[in-house]
C-alpha positions in Angstrom: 75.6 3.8 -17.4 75.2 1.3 -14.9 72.4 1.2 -11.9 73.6 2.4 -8.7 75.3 -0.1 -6.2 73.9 0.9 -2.9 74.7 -0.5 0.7 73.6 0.0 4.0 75.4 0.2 7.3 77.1 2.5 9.9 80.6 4.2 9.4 83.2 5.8 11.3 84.6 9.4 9.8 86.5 12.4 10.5 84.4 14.8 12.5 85.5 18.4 14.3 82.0 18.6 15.6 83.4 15.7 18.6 85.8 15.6 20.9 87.3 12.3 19.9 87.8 13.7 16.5 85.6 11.3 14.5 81.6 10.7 14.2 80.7 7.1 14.7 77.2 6.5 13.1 75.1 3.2 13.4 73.1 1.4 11.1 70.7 2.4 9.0 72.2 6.1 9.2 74.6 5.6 6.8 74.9 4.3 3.3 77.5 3.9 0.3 76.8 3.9 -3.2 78.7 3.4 -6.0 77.8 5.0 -9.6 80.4 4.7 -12.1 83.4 5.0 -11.2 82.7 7.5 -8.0 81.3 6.5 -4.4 79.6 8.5 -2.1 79.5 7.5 1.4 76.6 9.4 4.3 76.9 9.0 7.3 74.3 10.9 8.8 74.5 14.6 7.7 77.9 14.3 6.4 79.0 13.6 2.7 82.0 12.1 1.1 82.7 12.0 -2.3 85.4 9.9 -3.9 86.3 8.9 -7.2 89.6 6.3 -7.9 92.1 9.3 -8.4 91.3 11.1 -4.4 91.7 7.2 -3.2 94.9 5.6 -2.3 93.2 2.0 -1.0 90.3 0.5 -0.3 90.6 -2.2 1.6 89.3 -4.8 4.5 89.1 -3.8 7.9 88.0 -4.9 11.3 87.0 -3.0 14.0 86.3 -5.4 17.5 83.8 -7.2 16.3 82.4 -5.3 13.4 83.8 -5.9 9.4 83.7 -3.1 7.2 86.0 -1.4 4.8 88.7 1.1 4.7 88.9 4.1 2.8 92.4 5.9 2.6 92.9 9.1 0.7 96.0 10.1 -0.8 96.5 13.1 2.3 96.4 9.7 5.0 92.1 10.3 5.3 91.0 7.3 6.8 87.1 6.9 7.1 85.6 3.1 7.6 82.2 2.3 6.3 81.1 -1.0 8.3 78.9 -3.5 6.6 78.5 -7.5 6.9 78.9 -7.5 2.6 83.0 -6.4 3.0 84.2 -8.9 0.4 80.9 -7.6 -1.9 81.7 -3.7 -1.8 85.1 -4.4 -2.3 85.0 -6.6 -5.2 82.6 -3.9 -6.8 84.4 -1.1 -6.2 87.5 -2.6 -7.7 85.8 -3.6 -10.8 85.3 0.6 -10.6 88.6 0.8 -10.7 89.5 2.2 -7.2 92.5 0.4 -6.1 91.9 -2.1 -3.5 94.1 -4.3 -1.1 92.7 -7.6 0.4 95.0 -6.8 3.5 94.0 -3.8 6.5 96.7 -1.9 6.8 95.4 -0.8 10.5 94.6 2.3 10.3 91.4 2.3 12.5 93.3 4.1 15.3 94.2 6.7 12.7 90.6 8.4 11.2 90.8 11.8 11.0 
């Protein structure tokens, strides 16, 4: 088993507890790590678990003027971890074997 792959940064994800329908959460409250083949993704008190067969793509997005990555679940899920290391978490979570794409799709208007 490999060590842990472990990045920080802010993320935007689904939320009912807002009114706009999603929880945006700032640096350092929020962190992604990769173990194995599954990544888990906090962003403040809420968890995400995902392993390469509840993923449809992981790919680059931008957001204004913030880089991150996407992350779109088979049910059209789209949460967005930002980080400046995009090109880095992608390229270690494809060698994981999640499926990747090096284009954004767009979906940032679309997290839910």
């Amino acid at each position: 088993m490999a060590e842990p792959m472990r990045w920080r940064g802010g993320a935007i994800v689904p939320s009912t507890m807002w009114s706009s329908g999603n929880l945006k959460v700032t640096w350092p409250f929020c962190a992604l790590t990769l173990n194995d083949s599954r990544i888990v993704l906090k962003a403040a008190w809420k968890r995400f678990v995902f392993t390469p067969a509840n993923v449809a793509e992981v790919y680059p997005c931008q957001t204004g003027w913030l880089s991150g990555i996407g992350i779109l679940t088979p049910g059209g899920r789209v949460l967005i971890f930002l980080t400046h290391q995009p090109h880095a978490v992608l390229t270690a979570l494809e060698a994981a074997g999640f499926p990747t794409s090096a284009e954004d799709p767009g979906f940032y208007g679309y997290i839910r």
